[in-house]
C-alpha positions in Angstrom: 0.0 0.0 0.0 1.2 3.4 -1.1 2.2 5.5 2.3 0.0 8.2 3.2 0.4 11.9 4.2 0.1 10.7 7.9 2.9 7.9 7.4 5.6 10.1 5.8 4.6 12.6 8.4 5.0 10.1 11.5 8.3 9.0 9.7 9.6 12.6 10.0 8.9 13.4 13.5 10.5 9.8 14.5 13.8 11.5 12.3 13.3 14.5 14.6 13.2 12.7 18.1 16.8 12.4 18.3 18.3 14.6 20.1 21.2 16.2 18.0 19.7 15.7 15.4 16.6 17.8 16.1 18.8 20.7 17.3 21.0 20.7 13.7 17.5 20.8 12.1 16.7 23.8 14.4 20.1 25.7 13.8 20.4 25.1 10.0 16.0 26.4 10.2 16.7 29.7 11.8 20.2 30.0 10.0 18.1 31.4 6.9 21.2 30.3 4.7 23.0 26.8 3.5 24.8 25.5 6.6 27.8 23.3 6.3 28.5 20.0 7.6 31.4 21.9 10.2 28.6 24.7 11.4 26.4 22.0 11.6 28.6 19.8 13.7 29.7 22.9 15.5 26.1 23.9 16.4 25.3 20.8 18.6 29.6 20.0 19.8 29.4 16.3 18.2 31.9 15.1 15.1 31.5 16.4 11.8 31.3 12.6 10.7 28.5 11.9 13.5 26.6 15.0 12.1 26.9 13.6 8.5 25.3 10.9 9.3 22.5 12.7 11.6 22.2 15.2 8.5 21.7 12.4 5.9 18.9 11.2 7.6 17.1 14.6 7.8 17.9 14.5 3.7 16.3 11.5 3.3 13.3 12.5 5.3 12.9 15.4 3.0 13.1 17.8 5.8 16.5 19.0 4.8 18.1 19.7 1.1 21.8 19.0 0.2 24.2 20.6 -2.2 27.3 21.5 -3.1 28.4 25.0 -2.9 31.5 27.4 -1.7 30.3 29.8 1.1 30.6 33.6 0.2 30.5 33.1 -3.0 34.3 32.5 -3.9 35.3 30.0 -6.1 38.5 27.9 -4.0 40.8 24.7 -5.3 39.6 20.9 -4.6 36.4 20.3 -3.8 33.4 22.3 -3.0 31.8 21.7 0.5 28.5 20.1 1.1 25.8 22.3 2.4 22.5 22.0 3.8 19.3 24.0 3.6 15.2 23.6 5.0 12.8 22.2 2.6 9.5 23.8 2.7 8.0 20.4 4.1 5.3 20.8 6.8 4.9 18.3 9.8 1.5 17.9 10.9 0.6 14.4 12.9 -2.8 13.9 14.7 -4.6 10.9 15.2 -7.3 10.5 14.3 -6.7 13.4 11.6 -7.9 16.6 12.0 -8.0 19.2 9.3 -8.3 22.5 10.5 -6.4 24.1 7.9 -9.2 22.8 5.4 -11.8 24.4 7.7 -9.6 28.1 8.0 -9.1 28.3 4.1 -12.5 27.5 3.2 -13.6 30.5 5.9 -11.1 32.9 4.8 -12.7 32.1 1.0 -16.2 32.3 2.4 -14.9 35.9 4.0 -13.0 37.4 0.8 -16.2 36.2 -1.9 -19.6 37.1 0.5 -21.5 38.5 -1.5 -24.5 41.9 -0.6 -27.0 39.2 -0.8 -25.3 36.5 1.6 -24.5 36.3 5.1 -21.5 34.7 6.3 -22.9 31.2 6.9 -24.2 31.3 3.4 -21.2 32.1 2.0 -19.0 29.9 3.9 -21.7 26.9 2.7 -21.2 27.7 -1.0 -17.4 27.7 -0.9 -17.3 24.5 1.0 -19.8 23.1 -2.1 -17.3 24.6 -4.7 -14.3 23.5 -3.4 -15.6 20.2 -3.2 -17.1 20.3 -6.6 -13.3 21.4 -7.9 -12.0 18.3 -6.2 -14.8 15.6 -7.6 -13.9 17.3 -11.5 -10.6 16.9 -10.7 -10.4 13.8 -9.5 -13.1 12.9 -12.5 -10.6 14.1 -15.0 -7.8 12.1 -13.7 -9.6 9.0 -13.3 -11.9 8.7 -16.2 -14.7 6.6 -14.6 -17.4 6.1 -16.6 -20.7 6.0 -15.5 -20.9 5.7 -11.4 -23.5 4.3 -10.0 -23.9 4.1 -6.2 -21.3 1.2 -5.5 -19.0 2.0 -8.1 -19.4 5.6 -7.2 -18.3 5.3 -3.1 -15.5 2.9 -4.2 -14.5 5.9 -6.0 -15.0 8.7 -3.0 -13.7 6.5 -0.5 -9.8 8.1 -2.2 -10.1 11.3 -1.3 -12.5 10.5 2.1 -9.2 8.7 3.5 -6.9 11.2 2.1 -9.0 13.9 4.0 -9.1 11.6 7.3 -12.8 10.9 7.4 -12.0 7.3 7.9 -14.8 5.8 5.8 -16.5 2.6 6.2 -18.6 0.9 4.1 -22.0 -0.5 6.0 -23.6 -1.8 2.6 -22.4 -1.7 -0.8 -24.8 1.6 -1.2 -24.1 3.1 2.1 -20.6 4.8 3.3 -20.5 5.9 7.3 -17.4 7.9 8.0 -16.2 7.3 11.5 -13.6 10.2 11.9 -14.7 14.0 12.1 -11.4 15.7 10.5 -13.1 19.2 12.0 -13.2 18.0 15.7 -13.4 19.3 18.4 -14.3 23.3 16.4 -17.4 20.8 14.9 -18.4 20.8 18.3 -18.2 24.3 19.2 -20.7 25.6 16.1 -21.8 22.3 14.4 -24.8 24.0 12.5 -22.0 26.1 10.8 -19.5 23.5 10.7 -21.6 20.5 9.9 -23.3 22.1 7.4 -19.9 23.3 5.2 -19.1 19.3 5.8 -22.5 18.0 4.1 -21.9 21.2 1.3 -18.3 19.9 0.4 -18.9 16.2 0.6 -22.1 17.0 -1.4 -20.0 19.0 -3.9 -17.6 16.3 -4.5 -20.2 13.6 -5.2 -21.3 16.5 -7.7 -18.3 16.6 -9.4 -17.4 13.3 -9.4 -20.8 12.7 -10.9 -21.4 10.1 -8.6 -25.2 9.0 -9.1 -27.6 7.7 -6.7 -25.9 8.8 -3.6 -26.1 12.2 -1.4 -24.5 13.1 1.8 -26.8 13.5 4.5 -26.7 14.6 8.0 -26.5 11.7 10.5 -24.9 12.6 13.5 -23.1 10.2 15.8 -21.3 10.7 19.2 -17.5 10.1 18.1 -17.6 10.3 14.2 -18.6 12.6 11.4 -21.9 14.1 11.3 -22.1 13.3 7.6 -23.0 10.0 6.3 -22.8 9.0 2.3 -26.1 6.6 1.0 -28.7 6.3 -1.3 -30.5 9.3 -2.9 -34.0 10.1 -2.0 -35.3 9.3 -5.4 -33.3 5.9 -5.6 -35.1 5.1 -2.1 -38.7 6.2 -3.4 -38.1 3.8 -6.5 -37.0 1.1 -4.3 -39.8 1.3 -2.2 -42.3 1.6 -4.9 -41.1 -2.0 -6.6 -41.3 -3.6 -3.4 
């Protein structure tokens, strides 16, 4: 299985719980410039060869980027020293996921587009519908699914429900609970507002996935997601009509 965002993340911090090695990391982050192997070694008071080794792991983590270059600029004889700078990688680990920074850029969006004839809950339900809407195109356009009926269609969601941490289960072939809420515990503080922009961007992404036969609906349950993913209304009143 192809690791997630949460695996490489965990895999990072473990890098990071070493001692010397989390303080190099610090130094060469708030140096602002390439650090060499020396400074490095020099910033912590261990061997330049212990610090190679404590630096090649933060490479191969991808917190940390190597290269060769001569400090100041000035081009010297024999070979140019190995330097080390930040990568722009992020750590986030929480289990179960939480996705706040979803929740803030979707209000921020909601705040910079309301329109005269919108209040703010309104607004911050139709960019939670567009964004998710963006995603099920997108994801339409790199998959090229066909036709998706209701099974075919939640085999299909349950991609981006994991990479999003909502932890999806399938009950029935036709019915997808999600046991994780990634907006816990803010869900809590305003869930009308909160629940609501969940059900609008899950609702979008079925959208534009074109995933038929299925809407998300609000099914609150203590300890998971308030949203729950089954059969359309119309697909139920048919069913019940041929029984």
């Amino acid at each position: 299985m192809p690791a997630t965002a949460t695996d490489n993340a965990i895999d990072s911090v473990s890098v990071l719980s070493e001692d010397s090695r989390r303080r190099m990391f610090t130094f060469i982050r708030r140096a602002r410039r390439a650090v060499t192997r020396d400074e490095a070694a020099a910033s912590v008071g261990i061997s330049r060869k212990l610090a190679a080794f404590h630096l090649d792991k933060l490479v191969d983590a991808g917190l940390l980027r190597a290269r060769y270059e001569t400090p100041g600029g000035i081009r010297k004889v024999g070979r140019q020293p190995k330097v080390y700078e930040p990568t722009d990688a992020q750590i986030i680990v929480s289990i179960p996921d939480r996705r706040h920074e979803l929740l803030a850029d979707l209000l921020l969006d909601a705040v910079l587009t309301e329109g005269a004839d919108e209040n703010a809950a309104q607004a911050a339900m139709r960019t939670a519908e567009q964004r998710g809407r963006l995603l099920g195109e997108a994801a339409r356009v790199e998959t090229r699914p066909g036709r998706l009926g209701p099974e075919r269609g939640l085999t299909a969601c349950e991609r981006l429900l994991d990479r999003y941490g909502y932890e999806p289960v399938r009950e029935t072939p036709t019915r997808l609970r999600l046991r994780n809420c990634p907006f816990h515990p803010l869900a809590a503080k305003a869930p009308d507002l909160v629940c609501g922009m969940n059900q609008a961007f899950l609702s979008g992404y079925l959208s534009g996935l074109q995933v038929n036969g299925v809407q998300a609906v609000l099914a609150p349950e203590p300890g998971e997601c308030c949203v729950r993913l089954g059969p359309s209304d119309t697909d139920r009143e048919e069913q019940n009509h041929s029984h």
